[in-house]
MIMAR-358813 format. One record per residue (C-alpha): residue number from 1; residue in one letter; y, z, x. Coordinates in steps of 0.001 Angstrom, whole numbers, plus 500000, padded with zeros to 6 digits. Each point is the difference from the previous one (the first is absolute). Example, Ala and Ser with C-alpha at 12.3 -4.5 7.8 and 13.67 -1.06 7.14 Angstrom:
BEGIN
<1,"a",<495500,507800,512300>>
<2,"s",<503440,499340,501370>>
This chain:
BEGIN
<1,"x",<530066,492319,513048>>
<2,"x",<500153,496378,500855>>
<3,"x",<497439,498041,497841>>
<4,"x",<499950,497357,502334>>
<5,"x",<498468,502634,502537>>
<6,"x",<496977,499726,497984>>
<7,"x",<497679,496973,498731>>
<8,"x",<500158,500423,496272>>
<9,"x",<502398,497304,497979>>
<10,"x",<503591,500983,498484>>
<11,"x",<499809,501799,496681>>
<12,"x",<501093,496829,498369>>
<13,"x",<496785,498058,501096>>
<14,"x",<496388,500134,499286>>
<15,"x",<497357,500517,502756>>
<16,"x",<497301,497174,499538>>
<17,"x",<501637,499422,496922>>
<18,"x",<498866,503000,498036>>
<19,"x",<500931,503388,501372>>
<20,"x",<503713,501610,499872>>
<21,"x",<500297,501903,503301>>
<22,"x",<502240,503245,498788>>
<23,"x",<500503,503020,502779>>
<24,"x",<498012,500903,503050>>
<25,"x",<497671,502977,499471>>
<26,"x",<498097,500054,502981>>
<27,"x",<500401,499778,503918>>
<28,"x",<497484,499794,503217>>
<29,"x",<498935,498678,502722>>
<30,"x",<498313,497210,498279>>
<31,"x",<502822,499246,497673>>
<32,"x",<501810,500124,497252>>
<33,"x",<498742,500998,496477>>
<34,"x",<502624,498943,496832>>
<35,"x",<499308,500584,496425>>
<36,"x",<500321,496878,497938>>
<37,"x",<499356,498349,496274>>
<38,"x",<497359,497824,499336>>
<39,"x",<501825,497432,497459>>
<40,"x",<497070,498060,499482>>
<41,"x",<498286,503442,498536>>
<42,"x",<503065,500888,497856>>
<43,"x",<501095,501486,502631>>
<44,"x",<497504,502977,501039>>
<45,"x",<501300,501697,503275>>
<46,"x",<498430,499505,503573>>
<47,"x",<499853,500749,503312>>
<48,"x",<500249,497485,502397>>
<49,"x",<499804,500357,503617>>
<50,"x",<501674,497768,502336>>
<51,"x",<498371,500597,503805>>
<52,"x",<501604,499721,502731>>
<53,"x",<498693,497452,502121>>
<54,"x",<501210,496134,499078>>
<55,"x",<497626,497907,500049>>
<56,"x",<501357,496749,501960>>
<57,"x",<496938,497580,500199>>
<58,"x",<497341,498580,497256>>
<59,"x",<497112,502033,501696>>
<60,"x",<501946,503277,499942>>
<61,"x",<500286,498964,496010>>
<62,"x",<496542,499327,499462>>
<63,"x",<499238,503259,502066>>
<64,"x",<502038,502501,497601>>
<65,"x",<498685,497545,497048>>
<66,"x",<496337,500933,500407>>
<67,"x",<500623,503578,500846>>
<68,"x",<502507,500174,496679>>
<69,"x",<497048,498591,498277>>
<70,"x",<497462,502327,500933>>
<71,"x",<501878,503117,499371>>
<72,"x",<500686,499163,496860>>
<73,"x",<496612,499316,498926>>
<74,"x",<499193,503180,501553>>
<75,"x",<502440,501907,497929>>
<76,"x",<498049,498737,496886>>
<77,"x",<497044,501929,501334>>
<78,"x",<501443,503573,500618>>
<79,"x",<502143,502400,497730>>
<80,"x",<501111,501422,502994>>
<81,"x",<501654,496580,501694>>
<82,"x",<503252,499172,499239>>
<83,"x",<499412,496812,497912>>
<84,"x",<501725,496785,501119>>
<85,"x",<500737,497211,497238>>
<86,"x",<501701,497279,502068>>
<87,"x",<501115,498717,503567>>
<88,"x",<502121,497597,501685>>
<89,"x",<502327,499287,502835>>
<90,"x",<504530,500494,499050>>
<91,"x",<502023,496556,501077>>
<92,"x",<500951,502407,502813>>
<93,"x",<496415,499972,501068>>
<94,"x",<499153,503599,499311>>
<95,"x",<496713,500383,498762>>
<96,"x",<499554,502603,496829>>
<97,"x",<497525,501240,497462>>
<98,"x",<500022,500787,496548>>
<99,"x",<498841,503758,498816>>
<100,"x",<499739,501822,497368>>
<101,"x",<503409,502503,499667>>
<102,"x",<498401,503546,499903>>
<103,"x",<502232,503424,499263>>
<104,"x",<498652,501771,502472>>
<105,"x",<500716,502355,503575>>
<106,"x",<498720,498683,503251>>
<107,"x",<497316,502709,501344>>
<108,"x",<502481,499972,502601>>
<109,"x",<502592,501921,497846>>
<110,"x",<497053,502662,498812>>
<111,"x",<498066,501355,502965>>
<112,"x",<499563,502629,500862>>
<113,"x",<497686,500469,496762>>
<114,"x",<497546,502277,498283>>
<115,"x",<495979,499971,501053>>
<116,"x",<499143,498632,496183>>
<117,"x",<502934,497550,500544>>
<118,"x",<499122,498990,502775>>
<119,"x",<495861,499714,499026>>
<120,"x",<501075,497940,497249>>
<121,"x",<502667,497417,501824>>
<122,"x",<497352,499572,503014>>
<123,"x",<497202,498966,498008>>
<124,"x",<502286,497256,497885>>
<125,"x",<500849,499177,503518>>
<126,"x",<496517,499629,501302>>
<127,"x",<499019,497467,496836>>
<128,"x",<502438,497976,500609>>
<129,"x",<499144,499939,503510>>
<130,"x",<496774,499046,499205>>
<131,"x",<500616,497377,497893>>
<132,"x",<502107,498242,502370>>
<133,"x",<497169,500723,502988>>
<134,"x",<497003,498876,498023>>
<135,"x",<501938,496713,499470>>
<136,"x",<500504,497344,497297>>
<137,"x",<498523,496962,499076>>
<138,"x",<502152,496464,500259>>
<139,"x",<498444,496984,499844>>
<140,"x",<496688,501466,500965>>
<141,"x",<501555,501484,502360>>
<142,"x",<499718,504041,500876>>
<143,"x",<503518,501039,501438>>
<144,"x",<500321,503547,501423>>
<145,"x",<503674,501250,500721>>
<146,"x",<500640,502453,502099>>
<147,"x",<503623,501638,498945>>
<148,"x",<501411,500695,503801>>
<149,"x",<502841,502234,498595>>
<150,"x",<498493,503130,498036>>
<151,"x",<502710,502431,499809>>
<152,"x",<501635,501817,497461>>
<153,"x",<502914,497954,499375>>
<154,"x",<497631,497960,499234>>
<155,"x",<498639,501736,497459>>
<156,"x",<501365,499816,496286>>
<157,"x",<499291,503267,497753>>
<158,"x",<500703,499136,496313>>
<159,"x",<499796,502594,497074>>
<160,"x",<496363,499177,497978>>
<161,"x",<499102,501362,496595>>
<162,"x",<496444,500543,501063>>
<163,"x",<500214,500772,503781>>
<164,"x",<503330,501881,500235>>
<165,"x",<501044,497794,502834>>
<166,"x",<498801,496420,500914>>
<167,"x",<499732,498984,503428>>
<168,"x",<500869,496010,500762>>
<169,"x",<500225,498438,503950>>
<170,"x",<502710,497810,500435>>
<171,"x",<499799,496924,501974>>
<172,"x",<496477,498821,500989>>
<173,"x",<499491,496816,502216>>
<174,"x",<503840,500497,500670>>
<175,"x",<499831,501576,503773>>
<176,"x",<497019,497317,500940>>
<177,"x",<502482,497322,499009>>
<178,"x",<502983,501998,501610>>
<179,"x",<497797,500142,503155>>
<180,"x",<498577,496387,500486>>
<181,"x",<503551,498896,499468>>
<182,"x",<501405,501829,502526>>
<183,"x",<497319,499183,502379>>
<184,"x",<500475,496635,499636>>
<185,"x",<503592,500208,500455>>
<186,"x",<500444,502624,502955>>
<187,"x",<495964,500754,501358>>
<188,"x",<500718,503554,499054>>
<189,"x",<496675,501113,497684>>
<190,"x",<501092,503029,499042>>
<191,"x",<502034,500773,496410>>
<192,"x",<499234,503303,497737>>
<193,"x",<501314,503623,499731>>
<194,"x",<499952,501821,503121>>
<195,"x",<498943,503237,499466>>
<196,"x",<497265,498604,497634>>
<197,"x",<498883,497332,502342>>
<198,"x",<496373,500141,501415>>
<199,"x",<499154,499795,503626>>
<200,"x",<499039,496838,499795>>
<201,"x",<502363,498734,497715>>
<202,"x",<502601,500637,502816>>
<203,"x",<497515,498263,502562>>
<204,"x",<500960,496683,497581>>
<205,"x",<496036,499347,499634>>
<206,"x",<497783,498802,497085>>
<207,"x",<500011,502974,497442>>
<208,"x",<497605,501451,497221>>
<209,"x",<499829,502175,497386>>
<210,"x",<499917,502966,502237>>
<211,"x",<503711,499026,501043>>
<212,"x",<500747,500823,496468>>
<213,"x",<497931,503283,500124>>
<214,"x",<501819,501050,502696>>
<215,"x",<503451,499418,498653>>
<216,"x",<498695,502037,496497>>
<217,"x",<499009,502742,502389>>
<218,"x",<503999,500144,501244>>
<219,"x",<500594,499738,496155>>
<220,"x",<497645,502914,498623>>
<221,"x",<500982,502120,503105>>
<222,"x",<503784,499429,498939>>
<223,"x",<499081,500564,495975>>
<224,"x",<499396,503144,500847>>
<225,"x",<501686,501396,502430>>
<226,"x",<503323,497741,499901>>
<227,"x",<499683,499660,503914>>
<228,"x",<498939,497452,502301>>
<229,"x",<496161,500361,501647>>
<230,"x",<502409,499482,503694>>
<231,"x",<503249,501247,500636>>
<232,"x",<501007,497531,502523>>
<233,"x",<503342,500761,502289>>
<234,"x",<501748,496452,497998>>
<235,"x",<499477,497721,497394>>
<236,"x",<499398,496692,503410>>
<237,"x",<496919,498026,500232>>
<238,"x",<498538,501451,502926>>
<239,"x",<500313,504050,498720>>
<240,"x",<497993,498979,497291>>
<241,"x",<497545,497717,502055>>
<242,"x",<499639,502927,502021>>
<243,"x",<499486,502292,496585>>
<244,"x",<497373,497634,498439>>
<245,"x",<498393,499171,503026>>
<246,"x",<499332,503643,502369>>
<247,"x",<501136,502871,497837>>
<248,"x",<497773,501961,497072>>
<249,"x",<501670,500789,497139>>
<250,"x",<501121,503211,498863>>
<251,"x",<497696,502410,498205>>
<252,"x",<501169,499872,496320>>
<253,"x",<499695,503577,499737>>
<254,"x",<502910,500261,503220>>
<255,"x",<502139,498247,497914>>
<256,"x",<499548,502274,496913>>
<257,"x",<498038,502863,500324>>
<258,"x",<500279,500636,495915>>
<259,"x",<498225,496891,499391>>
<260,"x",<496751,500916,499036>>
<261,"x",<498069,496754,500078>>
<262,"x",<495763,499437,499491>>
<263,"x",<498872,499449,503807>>
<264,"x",<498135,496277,498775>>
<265,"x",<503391,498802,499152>>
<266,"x",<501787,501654,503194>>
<267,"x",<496923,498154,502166>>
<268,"x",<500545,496666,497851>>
<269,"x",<503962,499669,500664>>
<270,"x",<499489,500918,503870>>
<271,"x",<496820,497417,500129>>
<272,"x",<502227,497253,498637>>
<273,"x",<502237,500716,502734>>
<274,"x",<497294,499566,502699>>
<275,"x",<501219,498059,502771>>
<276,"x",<496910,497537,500135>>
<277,"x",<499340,497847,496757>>
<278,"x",<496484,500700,500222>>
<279,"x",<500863,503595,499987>>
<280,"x",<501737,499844,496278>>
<281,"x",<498431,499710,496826>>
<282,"x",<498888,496147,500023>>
<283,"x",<500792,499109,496773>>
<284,"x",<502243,501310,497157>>
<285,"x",<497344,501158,497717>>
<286,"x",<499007,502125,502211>>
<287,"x",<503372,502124,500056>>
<288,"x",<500216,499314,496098>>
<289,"x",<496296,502282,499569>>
<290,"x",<501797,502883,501487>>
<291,"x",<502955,499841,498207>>
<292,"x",<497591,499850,496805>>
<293,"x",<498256,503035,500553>>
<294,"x",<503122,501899,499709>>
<295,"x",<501244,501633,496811>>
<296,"x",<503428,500488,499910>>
<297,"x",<499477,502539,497133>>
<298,"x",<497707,502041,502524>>
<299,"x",<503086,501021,501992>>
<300,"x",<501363,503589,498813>>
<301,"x",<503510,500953,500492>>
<302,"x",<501431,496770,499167>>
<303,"x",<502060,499853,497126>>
<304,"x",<497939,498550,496547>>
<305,"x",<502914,497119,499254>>
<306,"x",<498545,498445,503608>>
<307,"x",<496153,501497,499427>>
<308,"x",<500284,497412,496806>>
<309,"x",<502454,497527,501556>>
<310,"x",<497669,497651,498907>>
<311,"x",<499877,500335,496042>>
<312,"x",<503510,499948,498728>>
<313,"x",<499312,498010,496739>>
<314,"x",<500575,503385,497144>>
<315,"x",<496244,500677,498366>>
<316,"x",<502034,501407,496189>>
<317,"x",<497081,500804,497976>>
<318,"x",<500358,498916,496533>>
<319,"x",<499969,502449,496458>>
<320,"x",<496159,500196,499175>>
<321,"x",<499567,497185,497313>>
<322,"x",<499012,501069,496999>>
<323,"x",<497142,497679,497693>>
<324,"x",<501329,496719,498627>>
<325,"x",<499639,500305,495789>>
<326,"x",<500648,496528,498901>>
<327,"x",<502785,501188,497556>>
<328,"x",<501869,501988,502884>>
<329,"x",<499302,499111,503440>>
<330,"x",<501919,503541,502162>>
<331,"x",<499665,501736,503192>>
<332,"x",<500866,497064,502650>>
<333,"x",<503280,500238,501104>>
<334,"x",<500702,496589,498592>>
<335,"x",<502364,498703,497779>>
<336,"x",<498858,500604,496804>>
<337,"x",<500166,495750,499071>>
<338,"x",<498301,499731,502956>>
<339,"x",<496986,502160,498978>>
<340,"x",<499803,498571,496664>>
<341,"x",<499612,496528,501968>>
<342,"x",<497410,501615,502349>>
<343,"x",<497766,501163,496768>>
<344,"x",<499810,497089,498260>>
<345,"x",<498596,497303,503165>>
<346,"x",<496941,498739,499692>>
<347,"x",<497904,499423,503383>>
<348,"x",<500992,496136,500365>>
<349,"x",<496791,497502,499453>>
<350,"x",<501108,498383,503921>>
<351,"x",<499026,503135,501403>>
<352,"x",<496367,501125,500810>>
<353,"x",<498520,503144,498497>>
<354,"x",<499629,501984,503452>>
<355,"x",<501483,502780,501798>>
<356,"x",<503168,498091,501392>>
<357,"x",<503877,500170,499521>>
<358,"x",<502473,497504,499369>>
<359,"x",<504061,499880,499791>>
<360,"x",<502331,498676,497360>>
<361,"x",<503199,499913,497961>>
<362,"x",<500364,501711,497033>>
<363,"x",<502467,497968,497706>>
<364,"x",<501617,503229,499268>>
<365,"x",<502967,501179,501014>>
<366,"x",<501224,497079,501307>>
<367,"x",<496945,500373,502615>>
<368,"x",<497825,502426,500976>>
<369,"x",<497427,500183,502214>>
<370,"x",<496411,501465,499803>>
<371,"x",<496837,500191,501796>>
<372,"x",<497013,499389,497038>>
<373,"x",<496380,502088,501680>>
<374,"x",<496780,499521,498318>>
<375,"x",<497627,503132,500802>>
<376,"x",<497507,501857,497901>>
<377,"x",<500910,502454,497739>>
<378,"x",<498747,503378,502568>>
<379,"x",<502042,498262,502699>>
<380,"x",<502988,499519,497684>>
<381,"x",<499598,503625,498444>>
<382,"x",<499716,501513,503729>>
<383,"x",<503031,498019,501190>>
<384,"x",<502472,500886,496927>>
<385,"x",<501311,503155,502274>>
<386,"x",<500394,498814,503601>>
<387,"x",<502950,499038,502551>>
<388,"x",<501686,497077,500356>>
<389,"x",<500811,497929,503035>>
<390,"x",<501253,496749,500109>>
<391,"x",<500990,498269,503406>>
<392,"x",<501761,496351,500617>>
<393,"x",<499712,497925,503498>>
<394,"x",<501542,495776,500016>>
<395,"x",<499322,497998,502287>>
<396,"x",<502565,496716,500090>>
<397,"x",<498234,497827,502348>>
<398,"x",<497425,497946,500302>>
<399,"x",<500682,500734,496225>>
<400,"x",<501914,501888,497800>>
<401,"x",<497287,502976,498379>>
<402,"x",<500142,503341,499250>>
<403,"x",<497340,502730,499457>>
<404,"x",<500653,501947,496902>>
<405,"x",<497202,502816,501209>>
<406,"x",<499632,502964,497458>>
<407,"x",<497688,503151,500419>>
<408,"x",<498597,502554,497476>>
<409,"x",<499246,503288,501844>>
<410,"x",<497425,502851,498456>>
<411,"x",<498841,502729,502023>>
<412,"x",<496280,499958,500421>>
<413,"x",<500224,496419,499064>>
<414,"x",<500179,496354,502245>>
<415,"x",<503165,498928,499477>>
<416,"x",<500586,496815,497759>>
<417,"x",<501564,497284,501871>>
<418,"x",<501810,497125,498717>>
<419,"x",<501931,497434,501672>>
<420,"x",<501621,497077,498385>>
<421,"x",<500575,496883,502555>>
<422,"x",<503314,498010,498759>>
<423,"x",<500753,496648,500907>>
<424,"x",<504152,500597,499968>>
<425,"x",<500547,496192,499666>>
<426,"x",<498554,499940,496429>>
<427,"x",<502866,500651,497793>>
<428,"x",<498378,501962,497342>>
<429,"x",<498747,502551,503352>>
<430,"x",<503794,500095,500562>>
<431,"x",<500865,501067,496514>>
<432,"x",<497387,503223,500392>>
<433,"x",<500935,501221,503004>>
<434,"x",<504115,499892,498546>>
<435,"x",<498525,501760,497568>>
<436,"x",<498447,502821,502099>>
<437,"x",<503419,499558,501851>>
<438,"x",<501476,500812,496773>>
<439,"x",<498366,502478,498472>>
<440,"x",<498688,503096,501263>>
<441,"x",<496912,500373,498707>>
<442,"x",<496814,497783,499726>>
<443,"x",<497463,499834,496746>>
<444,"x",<495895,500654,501439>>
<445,"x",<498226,498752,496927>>
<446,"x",<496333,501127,499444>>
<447,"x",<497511,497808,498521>>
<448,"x",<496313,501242,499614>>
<449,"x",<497280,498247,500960>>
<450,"x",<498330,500859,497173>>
<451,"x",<500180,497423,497317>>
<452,"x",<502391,499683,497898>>
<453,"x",<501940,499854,503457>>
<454,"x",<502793,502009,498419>>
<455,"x",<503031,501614,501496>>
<456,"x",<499153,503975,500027>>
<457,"x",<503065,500845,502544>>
<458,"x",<503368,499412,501267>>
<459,"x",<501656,502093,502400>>
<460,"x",<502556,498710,502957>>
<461,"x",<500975,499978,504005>>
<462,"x",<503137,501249,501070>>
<463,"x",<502106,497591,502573>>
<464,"x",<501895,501306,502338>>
<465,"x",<503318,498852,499812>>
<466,"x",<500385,498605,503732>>
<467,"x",<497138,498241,499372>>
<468,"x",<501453,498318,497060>>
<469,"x",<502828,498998,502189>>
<470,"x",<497773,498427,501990>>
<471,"x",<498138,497938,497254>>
<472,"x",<502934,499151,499069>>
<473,"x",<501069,498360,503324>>
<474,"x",<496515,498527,500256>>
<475,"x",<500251,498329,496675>>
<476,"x",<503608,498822,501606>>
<477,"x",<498377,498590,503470>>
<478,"x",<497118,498158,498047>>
<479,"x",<501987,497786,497987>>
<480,"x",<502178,499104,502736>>
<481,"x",<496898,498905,502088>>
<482,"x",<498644,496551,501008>>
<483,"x",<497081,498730,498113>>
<484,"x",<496426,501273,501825>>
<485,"x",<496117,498940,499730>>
<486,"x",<498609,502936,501976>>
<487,"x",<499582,503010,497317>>
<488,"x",<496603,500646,501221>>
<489,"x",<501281,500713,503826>>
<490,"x",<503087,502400,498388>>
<491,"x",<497093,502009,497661>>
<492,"x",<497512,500327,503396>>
<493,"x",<503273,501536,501414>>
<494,"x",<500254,502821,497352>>
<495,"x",<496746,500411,499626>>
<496,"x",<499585,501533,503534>>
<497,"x",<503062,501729,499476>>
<498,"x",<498453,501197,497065>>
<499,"x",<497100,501303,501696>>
<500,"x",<501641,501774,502829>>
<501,"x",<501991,501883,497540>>
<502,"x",<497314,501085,497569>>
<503,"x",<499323,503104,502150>>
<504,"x",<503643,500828,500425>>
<505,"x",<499988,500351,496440>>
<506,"x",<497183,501756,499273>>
<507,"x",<500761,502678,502044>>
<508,"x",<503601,500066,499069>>
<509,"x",<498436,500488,496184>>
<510,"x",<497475,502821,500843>>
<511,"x",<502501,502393,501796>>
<512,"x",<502247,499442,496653>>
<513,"x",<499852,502505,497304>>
<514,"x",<497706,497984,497063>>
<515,"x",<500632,500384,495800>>
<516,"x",<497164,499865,497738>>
């Protein structure tokens, strides 16, 4: 391969004077994708993409700047975007963008996939979607992006410890950019994916949302069946005009009589391939409500790893704890030293006398962490024999936080939920989550509410040891991280996430055997 070829710098050189372009990873029509070092971050890997079009004049610069811009505060706003941390323009006057490197599979690489699979990828799709159509705020002013290039390359699948699989789009803004360059430089209007191109899209006109509903409809069609809508007679421009533009797709159930799907999501794929934009769902969240009255779980004959493709974190309920004598604290699973510790706190003076939970650090063990609850004594006695879960999502940008989110789980009861919000660029946050890292077990501490506001329990949570791994790597990422002012934006973040995933849980914890 002849680096030259390409835009990126030689190995020996920085790009913009912080990233260390390594190997190319990634290749289209839109360019080149390498992974790199950031050395200003310790050197954290990236992506960066370099596209393909040079831009040769100050307005073509200022063009690919505001788009650049945009898209990466959109990325702030969606899980499912493809976050982008920087932008710029190489001395060979290549423009490229910063992202964040992902281990992942393009959707591309999957399809065809499994109804549950595919009921959970389109929805993540559809939010994202929606985030970018419903538009962002800069400078008081609302900017709605329209994608222009939905396809399945396009289309990052990452594994999730909540979701299974997380869906991310790659490269918002970049086609609109791609596009007004080249019509500036050669009056042609037209610049996407063929076979995912809308009818007006290959017309060259003014396009809307409902472009990008079409080209999902191409997608979903192809997620499930691993074929085209249109089998044209070649791969030109004008067997595909003639595709988009005269002939009805084929019927789904031609292409795969064995697929068995529910006729509303049958009618919503062949609606979004209407030929008419006023003939296609007119907005996103419109698709996204169908997609959210299916149950993936409903569908029988698929196999139960993909029926619960979406709860892979291991619920390990814990030996039933046993009452805490103040002589011999047993029954927790702890360390014995660490029990002892447990017994013997005091509910700190700081903290009010309420129903509420609160982390720390034991200084035992060289560290060890603990969630401290404060309930009444019934609550306390009813929750001594119950299951476990515990669950961790970060979020590095706007701000480095993590949600430390732990559940107790009685049949006949509501379960007890308790989430912990950590800012990850307070160092004494960083030393308790190496110590969940670390050890595999945490201490749940019971306090009553009762006075004397004594400790009448101690039992513990189970980690999973590939989420340790991943603690461990967070812990890693946050201290390598620029300094940030936005916690509040990063905590909003999880705390949607949060609530999308409550149900997930809960029904993930009522179809698992219970102790106690």
């Amino acid at each position: 391969m002849n680096q030259s070829a390409f835009a990126c710098p030689n190995k020996t050189e920085l790009l913009a004077n912080r990233y260390q372009v390594k190997q190319l990873i990634g290749k289209g029509g839109m360019g080149e994708v390498f992974l790199a070092s950031d050395i200003l971050l310790g050197g954290i890997p990236v992506a960066i993409k370099f596209l393909s079009q040079t831009v040769s004049n100050p307005r073509m610069q200022e063009d690919f700047a505001r788009e650049a811009r945009i898209c990466a505060v959109l990325s702030q706003k969606s899980l499912h975007i493809v976050r982008a941390h920087d932008y710029g323009v190489s001395e060979q006057g290549k423009p490229f963008y910063v992202m964040e490197y992902l281990c992942g599979k393009s959707l591309k690489d999957l399809i065809p996939i499994p109804l549950a699979m595919f009921i959970t990828l389109g929805r993540q799709i559809c939010l994202g979607l929606q985030c970018a159509h419903e538009g962002i705020n800069i400078d008081e002013e609302i900017y709605q992006l329209v994608h222009r290039d939905i396809k399945p390359a396009n289309i990052l699948v990452i594994p999730d410890p909540i979701l299974g699989q997380l869906a991310k789009i790659l490269d918002f803004g970049i086609a609109k950019f791609l596009n007004s360059s080249a019509t500036a430089s050669t009056n042609r209007g037209f610049n996407g994916t063929l076979p995912y191109c809308s009818p007006e899209q290959l017309e060259g006109e003014k396009l809307d949302n409902r472009s990008d509903i079409y080209s999902l409809g191409v997608t979903m069609y192809e997620m499930l069946t691993g074929k085209k809508p249109w089998q044209p007679e070649t791969d030109f421009f004008g067997a595909w005009y003639k595709a988009h533009h005269f002939e009805a797709p084929r019927a789904i159930a031609d292409i795969n009589p064995n697929l068995k799907l529910p006729k509303e999501l049958d009618d919503l794929i062949m609606a979004c391939l209407a030929k008419a934009p006023d003939s296609r769902p007119q907005n996103i969240t419109q698709v996204l409500n169908i997609l959210e009255k299916l149950d993936p779980s409903t569908y029988l004959g698929l196999p139960a790893t993909l029926i619960k493709a979406e709860y892979t974190a291991t619920i390990t309920p814990s030996s039933p704890p046993l009452p805490l004598p103040p002589s011999l604290p047993l029954g927790s699973g702890l360390p014995l030293i660490v029990e002892k510790a447990c017994c013997q706190l005091f509910w700190p003076q700081d903290k009010p006398i309420q129903e509420i939970v609160f982390p720390q650090l034991l200084n035992v063990e060289q560290g060890f962490a603990a969630l401290s609850l404060m309930m009444s004594k019934k609550e306390i006695n009813s929750r001594a024999f119950c299951t476990r879960y515990n669950q961790f999502i970060f979020v590095t940008s706007p701000h480095p936080m993590l949600l430390w989110l732990t559940v107790l789980y009685n049949k006949g009861l509501e379960p007890k939920w308790l989430p912990c919000y950590l800012d990850m660029q307070n160092p004494q946050n960083q030393k308790l989550v190496s110590s969940l890292a670390e050890n595999e077990r945490y201490a749940l501490i019971f306090f009553t509410l009762e006075a004397p506001h004594s400790c009448l329990y101690v039992i513990s949570s189970r980690i999973d040891p590939t989420q340790r791994q991943m603690l461990k790597t967070w812990v890693e990422h946050s201290q390598s991280l620029p300094p940030s002012s936005l916690p509040q934006l990063s905590k909003n973040l999880l705390k949607q996430e949060y609530k999308k995933m409550q149900s997930h849980i809960l029904r993930h914890l009522t179809s698992t055997p219970q102790i106690g």
